[in-house]
C-alpha positions as CSV (number, residue, x, y, z in Angstrom):
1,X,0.0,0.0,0.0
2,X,1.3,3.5,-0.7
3,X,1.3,6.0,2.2
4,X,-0.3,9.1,1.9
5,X,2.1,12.1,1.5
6,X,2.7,14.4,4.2
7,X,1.9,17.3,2.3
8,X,-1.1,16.7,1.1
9,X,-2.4,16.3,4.9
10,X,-0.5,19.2,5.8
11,X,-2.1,21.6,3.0
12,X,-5.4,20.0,2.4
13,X,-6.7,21.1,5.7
14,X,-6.3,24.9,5.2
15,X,-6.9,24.8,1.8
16,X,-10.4,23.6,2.6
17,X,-10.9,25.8,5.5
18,X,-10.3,28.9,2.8
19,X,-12.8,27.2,0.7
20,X,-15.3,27.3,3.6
21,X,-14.3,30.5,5.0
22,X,-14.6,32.1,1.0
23,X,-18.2,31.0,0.7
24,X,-19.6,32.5,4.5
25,X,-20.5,35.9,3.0
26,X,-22.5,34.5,0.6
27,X,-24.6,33.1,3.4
28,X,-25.5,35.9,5.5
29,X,-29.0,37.0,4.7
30,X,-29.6,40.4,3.3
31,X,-31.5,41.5,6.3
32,X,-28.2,41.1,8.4
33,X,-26.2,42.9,6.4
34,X,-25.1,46.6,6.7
35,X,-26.7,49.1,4.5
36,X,-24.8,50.1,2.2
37,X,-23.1,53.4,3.5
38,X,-25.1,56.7,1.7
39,X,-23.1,58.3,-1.5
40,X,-23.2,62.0,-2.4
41,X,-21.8,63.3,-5.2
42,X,-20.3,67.1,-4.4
43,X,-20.2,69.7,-7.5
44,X,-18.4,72.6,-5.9
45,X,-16.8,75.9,-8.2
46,X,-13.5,74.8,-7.1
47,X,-11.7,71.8,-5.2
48,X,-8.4,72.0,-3.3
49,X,-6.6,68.7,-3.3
50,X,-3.7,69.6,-1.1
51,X,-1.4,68.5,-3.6
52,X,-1.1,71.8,-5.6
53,X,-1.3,75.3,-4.8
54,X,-3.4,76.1,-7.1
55,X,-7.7,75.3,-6.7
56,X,-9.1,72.5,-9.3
57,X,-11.8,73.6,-11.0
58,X,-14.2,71.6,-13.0
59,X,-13.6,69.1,-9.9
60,X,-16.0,66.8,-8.6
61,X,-15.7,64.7,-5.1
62,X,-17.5,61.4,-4.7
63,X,-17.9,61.2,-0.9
64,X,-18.9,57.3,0.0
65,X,-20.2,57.3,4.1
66,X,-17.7,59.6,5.6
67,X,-14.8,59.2,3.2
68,X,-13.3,60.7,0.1
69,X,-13.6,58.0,-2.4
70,X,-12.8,60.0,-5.7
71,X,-11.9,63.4,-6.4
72,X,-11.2,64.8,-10.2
């Protein structure tokens, strides 16, 4: 009889416990999740990035929740 190898018992356990751990999200139910955070789209005359000195304009800022998540 051939032994099994070493390694496949030494990586098959994590690998299936990524597999498992990859398809968890999937399963929560939409009433348990978070809503998703509000988005509000700012149109100002001119934005200052803070990388130039000079204002943008033309600039818009897509604020996400309470973050910056695109300016230009």
């Amino acid at each position: 009889m051939r032994s099994r190898s070493p390694f496949l018992a030494l990586t098959a356990a994590p690998c299936l416990g990524l597999a498992l751990a990859a398809a968890l999200p999937a399963q929560v139910p939409d009433e348990h999740r978070a809503p998703p955070a509000p988005r509000l789209l700012l149109v100002p005359d001119r934005v200052f990035d803070g990388v130039s000195e000079a204002a943008r304009s033309g600039w818009v800022v897509l604020v996400e929740g309470e973050r910056i998540a695109a300016a230009g």
